[in-house]
N, C-alpha and C positions, 0 to 999 in steps of 0.2 A: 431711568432716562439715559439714553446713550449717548456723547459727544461726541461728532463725526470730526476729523481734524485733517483729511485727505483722500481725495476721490483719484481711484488709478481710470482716467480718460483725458487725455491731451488734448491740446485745442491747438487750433491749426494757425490762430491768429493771437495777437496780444490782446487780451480784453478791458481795450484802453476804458470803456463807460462801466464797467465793474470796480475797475481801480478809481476812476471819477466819483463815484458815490461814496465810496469807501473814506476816499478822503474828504466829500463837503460834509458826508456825516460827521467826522471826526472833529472838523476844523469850527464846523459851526458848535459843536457838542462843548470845546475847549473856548468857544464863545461867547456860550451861552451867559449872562448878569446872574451871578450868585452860584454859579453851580461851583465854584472849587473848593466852595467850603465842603462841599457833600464829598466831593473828588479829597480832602486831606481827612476825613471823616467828621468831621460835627463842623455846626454851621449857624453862627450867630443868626439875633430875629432879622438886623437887616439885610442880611444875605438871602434869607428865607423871603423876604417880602419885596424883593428883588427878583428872585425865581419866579413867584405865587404871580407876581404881575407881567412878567416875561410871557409865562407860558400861559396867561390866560388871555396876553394878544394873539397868540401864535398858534396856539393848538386848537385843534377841532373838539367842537365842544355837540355832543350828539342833537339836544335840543334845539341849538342854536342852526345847524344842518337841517334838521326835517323842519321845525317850524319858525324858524328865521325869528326866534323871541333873544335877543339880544340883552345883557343883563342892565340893569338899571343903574346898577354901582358898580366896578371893578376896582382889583386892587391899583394904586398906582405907584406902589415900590417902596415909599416910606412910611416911616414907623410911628407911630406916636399911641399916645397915652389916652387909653376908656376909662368906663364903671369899672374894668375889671382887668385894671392894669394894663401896660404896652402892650402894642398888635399891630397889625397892620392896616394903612390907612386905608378905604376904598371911597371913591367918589363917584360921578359920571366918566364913564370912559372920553378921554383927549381925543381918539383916533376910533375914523373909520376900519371898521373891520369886515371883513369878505368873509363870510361862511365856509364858500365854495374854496377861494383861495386857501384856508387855513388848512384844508385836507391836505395839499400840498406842502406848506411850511410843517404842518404836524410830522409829515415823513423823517424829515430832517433832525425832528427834537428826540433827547434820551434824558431819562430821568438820572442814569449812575454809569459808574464805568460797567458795570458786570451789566449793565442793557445795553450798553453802545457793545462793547466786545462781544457779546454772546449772538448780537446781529450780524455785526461786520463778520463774524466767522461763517456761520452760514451763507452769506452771500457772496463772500469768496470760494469756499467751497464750490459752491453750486453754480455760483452766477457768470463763470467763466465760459463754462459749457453752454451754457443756454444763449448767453451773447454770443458768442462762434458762430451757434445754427442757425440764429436770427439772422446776425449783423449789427452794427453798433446803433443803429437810426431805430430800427424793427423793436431792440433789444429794449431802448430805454422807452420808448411808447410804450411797449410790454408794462414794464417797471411800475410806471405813474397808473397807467390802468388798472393796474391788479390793486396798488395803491387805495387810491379812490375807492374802484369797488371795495372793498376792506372796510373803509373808513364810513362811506356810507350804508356797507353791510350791517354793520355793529350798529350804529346811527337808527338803523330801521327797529333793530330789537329793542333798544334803550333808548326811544324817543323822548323818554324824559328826564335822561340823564344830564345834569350840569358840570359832571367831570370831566376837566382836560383829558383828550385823546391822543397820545404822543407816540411816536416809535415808527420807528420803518418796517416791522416785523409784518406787516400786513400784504408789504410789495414784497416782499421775501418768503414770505408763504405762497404768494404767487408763484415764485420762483423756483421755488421746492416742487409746486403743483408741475409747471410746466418741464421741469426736471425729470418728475417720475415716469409719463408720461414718454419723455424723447428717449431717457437713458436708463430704462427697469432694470438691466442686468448689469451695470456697472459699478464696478468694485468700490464699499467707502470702509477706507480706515477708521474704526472709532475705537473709544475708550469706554469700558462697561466698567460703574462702580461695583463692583463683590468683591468685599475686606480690601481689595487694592484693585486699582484701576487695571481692567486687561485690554489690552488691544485685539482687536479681531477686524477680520474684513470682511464683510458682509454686501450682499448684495443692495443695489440702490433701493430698492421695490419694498425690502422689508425692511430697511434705516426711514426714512421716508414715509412707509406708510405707516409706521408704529408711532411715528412722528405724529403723522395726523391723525390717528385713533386718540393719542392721548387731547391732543387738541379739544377733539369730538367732546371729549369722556368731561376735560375740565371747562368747556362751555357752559354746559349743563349744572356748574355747580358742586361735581361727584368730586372726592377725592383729592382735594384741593384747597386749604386754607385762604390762598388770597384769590381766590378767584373772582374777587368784586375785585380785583385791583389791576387784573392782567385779564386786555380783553381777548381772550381765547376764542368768544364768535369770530371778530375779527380774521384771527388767523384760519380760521376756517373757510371763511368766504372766500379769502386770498388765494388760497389753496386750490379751493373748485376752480376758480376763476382762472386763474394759472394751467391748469388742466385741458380746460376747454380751450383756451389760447392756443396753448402747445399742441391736441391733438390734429389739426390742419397739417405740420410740419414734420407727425409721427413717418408717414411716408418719407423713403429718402433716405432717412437720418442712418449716418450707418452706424455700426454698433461697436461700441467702445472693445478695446482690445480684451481679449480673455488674458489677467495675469498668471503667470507662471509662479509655483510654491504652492501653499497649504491653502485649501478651501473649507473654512469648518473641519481644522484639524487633520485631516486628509490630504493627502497630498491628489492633484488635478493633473489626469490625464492630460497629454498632450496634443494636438488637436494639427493636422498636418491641413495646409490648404493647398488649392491649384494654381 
């Protein structure tokens, strides 16, 4: 897996609704009831059941989506004593809950810092560019849409999943889609793990799309330990969907600057224009 850490394509404008999501992610994330036990590394029970009931008002729950079956018990944050020792307590849920709406709140939620920062990097990276060619209004319609679709993508294949569905990485796959699409040939600094990290720059087209093969690959299960834990459909959906969005706008779009220096070890002709 490759980490992209800087794409050579400037943007014409500040990408105030990139840095916007960057930080409600962040702020709702350092928010969130129970998480800084997981943030300092271990995490008492009521911190846990704190979390367990946070994120099971909040998050998009797949069954709860396609067939609006609503759970009978949830957690509701404190603790107390079974048949089999302390746990957490679950009764009838206090509060109405929106299906529809939790696909939206779910964007916002991260389970650890290494989710929230492995996001917020890609959608810096990428998301600067894409808002530019949009516009800030265009851009975040974009966002929430690729969003959704994701949410209810994954939703359709795991209709009878009772697992919180959390993480923005679904409208960020979008984002990557509509990425590869406007800006194929433009330059991403990444770091390749072999024995020590190398940097290379690579073109968009094959950072991006290697990206989304692996996606492909751990959807299906292949080659992946937690792949019941990371919904890789998800990022896939987002990704097409992101594609199709961005390809209307492929027209037009001009093309990011060719950097000067070494291309895949080689050093790159110089290219004179009129």
């Amino acid at each position: 897996m490759v980490i992209p850490v800087h794409d050579v394509n400037p943007v014409r404008g500040t990408p105030w609704v990139t840095y916007a999501l960057i930080a409600a992610n962040v702020l709702v994330f350092v928010s969130t009831p129970g998480i800084a036990g997981s943030v300092a590394g271990g995490s008492d029970l009521a911190q846990l059941c704190h979390l367990q009931a946070f994120m099971d008002h909040y998050a998009a729950v797949p069954r709860e989506l396609i067939h609006h079956q609503l759970p009978r018990l949830v957690p509701t944050g404190a603790v107390g004593i079974g048949p089999h020792g302390p746990g957490c307590v679950v009764a009838p849920a206090g509060y109405d809950k929106s299906p529809e709406l939790s696909v939206f709140t779910a964007m916002f939620l991260h389970g650890s810092w290494l989710h929230l920062l492995g996001n917020m990097l890609f959608l810096l990276i990428f998301g600067n560019n894409v808002e530019d060619r949009m516009g800030h209004v265009r851009y975040l319609l974009f966002y929430v849409v690729c969003g959704y679709a994701a949410g209810y993508g994954f939703a359709l294949l795991n209709d009878g999943s009772g697992d919180p569905l959390i993480g923005a990485s679904g409208a960020i796959a979008g984002v990557l889609g509509a990425y590869l699409v406007l800006f194929p040939r433009a330059r991403v600094w990444v770091l390749v793990p072999f024995l020590i990290f190398l940097p290379l720059r690579l073109p968009a087209w094959l950072v991006l799309g290697f990206w989304f093969a692996l996606q492909a690959v751990y959807s299906s299960g292949q080659g992946v330990s937690d792949a019941g834990t990371v919904a890789y459909a998800a990022h896939v959906v987002g990704f097409v969907v992101g594609m199709l969005l961005g390809l209307p706008l492929r027209p037009g779009t001009p093309p990011p600057p060719e950097p000067p220096g070494l291309l895949f070890g080689r050093q790159a002709r110089p290219r004179h224009t009129w």
